[in-house]
C-alpha distance (Angstrom), angle and dihedral (degrees) to the residues before:
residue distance angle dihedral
X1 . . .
X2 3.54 . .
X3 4.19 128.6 .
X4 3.46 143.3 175.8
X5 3.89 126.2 -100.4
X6 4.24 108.0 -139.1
X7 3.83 121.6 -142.4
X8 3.53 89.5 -86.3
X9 4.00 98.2 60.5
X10 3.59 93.3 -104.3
X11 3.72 136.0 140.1
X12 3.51 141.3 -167.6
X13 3.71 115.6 -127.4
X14 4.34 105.9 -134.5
X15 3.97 104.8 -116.9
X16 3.95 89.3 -116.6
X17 3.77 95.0 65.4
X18 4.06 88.0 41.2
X19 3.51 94.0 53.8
X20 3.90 90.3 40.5
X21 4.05 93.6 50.8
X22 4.37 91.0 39.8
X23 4.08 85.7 -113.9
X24 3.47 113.0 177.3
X25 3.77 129.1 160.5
X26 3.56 118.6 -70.4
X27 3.82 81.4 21.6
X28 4.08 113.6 139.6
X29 4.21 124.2 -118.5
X30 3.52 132.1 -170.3
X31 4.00 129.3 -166.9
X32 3.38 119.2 -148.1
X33 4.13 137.1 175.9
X34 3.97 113.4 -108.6
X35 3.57 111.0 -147.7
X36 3.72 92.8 -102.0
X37 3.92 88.6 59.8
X38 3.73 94.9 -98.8
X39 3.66 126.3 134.2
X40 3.81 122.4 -118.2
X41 3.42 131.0 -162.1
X42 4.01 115.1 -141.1
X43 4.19 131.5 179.1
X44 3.95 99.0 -112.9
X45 3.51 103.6 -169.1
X46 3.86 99.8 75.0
X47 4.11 87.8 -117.8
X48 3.81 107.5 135.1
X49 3.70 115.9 -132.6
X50 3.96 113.3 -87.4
X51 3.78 101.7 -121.5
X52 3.85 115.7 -130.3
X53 4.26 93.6 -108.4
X54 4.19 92.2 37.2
X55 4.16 75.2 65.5
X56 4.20 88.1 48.9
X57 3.44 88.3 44.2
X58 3.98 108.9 119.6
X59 3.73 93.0 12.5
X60 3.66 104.1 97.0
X61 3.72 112.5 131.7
X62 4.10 99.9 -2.1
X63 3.41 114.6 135.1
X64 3.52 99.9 13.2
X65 3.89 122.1 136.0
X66 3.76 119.2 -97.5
X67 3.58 124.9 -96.4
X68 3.77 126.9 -85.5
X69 3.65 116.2 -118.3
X70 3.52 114.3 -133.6
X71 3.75 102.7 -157.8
């Protein structure tokens, strides 16, 4: 995934690798150097990623529209 770096240095992380990491806003990054010279992208503020069903989890049936009658 490739992006473009704006006049102030800044990048926009792609939504894949946000959702994949647990990024959210005011979330905290850190870059490091792999040993083949590549940079990595890490989660650097010890939060584990919020799977995709803990975010479900106690939502089960909210919102949903009444049931018929069948009288």
């Amino acid at each position: 995934m490739a992006t473009t770096v704006t006049a102030k240095g800044q990048v926009t992380i792609p939504k894949p690798v946000r959702d994949l990491l647990g990024i959210v806003p005011g979330s905290k990054v850190d870059f490091r150097r792999a040993a083949d010279g590549s940079i990595v992208v890490v989660r650097a503020d010890k939060k584990q990623p919020v799977s995709r069903f803990a975010k479900l989890r106690g939502h089960a049936g909210k919102g949903s529209a009444p049931m018929p009658s069948w009288h």
